[in-house]
N, C-alpha and C positions, 0 to 999 in steps of 0.2 A: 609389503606390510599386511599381514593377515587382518582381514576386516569381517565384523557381522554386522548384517543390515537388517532390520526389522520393517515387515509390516504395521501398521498402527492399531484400524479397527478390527477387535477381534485377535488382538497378537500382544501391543503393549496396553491397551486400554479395552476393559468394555462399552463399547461408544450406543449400544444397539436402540437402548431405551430413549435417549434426543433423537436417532433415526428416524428409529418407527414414529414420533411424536409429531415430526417436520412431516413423515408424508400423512399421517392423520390430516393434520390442516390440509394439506390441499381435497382429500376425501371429504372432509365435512365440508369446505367451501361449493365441491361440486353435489354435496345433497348427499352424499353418501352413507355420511358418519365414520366413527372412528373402525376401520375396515382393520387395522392390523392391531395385534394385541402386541402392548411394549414389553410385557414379560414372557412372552412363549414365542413372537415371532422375530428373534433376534437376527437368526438364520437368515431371513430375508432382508435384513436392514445392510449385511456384510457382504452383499452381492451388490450396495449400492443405489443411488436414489432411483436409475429409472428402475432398475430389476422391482426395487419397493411399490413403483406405480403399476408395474404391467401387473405385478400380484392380485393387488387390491383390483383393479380393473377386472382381472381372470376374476378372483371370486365374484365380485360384484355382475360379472357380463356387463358392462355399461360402456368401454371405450377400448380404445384402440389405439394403435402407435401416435398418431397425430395428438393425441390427449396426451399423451405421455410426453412428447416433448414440448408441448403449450405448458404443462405444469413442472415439467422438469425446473426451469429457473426460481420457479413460485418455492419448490420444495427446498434450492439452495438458500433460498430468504429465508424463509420459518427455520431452515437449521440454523445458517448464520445468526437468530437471534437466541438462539439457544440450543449452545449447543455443550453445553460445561453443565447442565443442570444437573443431571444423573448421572454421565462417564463418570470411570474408574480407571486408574491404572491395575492391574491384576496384580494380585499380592507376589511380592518380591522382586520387579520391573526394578526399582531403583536398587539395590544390593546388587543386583544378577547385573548391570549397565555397571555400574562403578567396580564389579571386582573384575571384567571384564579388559575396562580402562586402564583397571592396574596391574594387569597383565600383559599391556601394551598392545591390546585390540584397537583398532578404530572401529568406529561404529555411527552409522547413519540410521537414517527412515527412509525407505521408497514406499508410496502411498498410491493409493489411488483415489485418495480425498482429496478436493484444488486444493493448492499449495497453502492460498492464505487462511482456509478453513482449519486446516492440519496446523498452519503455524501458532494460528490462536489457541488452538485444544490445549496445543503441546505446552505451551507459556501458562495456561491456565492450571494446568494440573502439575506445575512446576518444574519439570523436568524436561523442556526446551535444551538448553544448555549442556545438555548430559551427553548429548550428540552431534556428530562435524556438519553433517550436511542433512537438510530434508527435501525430496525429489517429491509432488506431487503430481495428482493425474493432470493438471494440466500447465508442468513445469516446460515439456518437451510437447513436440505435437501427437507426440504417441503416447500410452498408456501400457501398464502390465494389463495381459501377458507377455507386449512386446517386453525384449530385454533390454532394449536402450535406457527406459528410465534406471532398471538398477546397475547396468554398466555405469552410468551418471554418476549416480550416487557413490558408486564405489569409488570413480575419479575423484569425489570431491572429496572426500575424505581424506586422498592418499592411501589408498589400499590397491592391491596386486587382484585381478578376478581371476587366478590361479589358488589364491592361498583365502576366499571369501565365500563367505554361508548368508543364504537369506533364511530367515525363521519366521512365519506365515503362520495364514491357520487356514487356508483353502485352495483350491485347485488351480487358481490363478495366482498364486503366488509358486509354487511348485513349479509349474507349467513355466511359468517367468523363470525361476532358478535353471530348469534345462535348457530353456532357450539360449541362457547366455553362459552355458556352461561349468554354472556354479550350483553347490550343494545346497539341500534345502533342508529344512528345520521344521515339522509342524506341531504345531501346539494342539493338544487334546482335550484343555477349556476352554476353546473357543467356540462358536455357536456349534459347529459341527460334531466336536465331543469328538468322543473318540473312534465317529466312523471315518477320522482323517487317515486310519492305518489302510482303509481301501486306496489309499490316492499311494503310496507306497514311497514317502517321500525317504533321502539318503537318512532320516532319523526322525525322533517324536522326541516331545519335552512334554515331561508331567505336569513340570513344578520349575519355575526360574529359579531355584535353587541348585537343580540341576546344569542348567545353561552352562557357564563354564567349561565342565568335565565333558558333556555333550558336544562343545564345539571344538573342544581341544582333541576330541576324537576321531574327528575329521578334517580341523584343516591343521592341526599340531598347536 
């Protein structure tokens, strides 16, 4: 069964602006202040919550790995309480998922957001249901860029990883897609833009109205 998996932040959703928000709180808890800015440091939120503290830390000079995982749980709190405020699905996510569907795609999430954060997002911007399976970073005991979680994902769905495309928007998803032997998809609004054409993935997506013909061009 030919299958596409999607990344979440940064791929189906603009998630960056609750990120960057979650690790502000832990900054201004430690005296810092709001250290990352929600409109320009998106970049930083799609590498995930510690990538988010060691940044603010680097600029700031003020801590070090130990800091970073004292406030790592704190930052999963402030997200879990909000974290639907600001996300976005990127315009054409639900057209590009359902003509895909009706093309006799199966289609998953493999994340690297925990399972239950990614399941609230998804339910909350409606489109939960639109997909077989969602694999989070801490569904298995590994994470992308190992390939187990999206080999996962692809089992659960019922899909073949001979005839299945991950579509991403950075290097750890790429990197995931050859590990386990599958084609990769990068999207060029996502925080990286369009310097994802260095990362040299088997294709780019401009626009999810493309998706489709993109994905039919590679696994038929």
């Amino acid at each position: 069964m030919r299958t596409v998996i999607f990344d979440l932040d940064g791929t189906l959703a603009d998630t960056s602006r609750d990120l960057i928000n979650a690790a502000n709180v832990c900054f201004r808890e430690l005296g810092l202040g709001d250290v990352l800015d929600p409109l320009t440091d998106g970049w930083v939120g799609m590498q995930g919550g510690k990538a988010m503290l060691r940044e603010g830390f680097r600029r700031t000079a003020s801590h070090g790995d130990a800091e970073i995982e004292r406030q790592y749980p704190r930052l999963l709190e402030a997200y879990s309480e909000a974290l639907d405020h600001y996300s976005v699905l990127f315009p054409g996510v639900e057209i590009a998922v359902q003509a895909l569907a009706r093309q006799g795609y199966r289609v998953g999430i493999c994340t690297n957001k925990p399972e239950a954060l990614a399941e609230r997002l998804m339910v909350s911007l409606g489109v939960r249901d639109m997909f077989g399976a969602l694999v989070g970073a801490d569904t298995l005991p590994v994470r992308k860029p190992d390939p187990a979680p999206l080999r996962e994902t692809i089992r659960r769905v019922g899909g073949d990883p001979a005839r299945a495309v991950l579509v991403g928007d950075t290097v750890t998803d790429r990197d995931t897609a050859r590990a386990a032997g599958v084609a990769s998809i990068l999207v060029t609004f996502g925080p990286l833009g369009a310097a994802v054409r260095d990362l040299m993935p088997n294709a780019l997506l401009e626009d999810y109205a493309e998706l489709p013909e993109v994905v039919s061009g590679l696994i038929g």
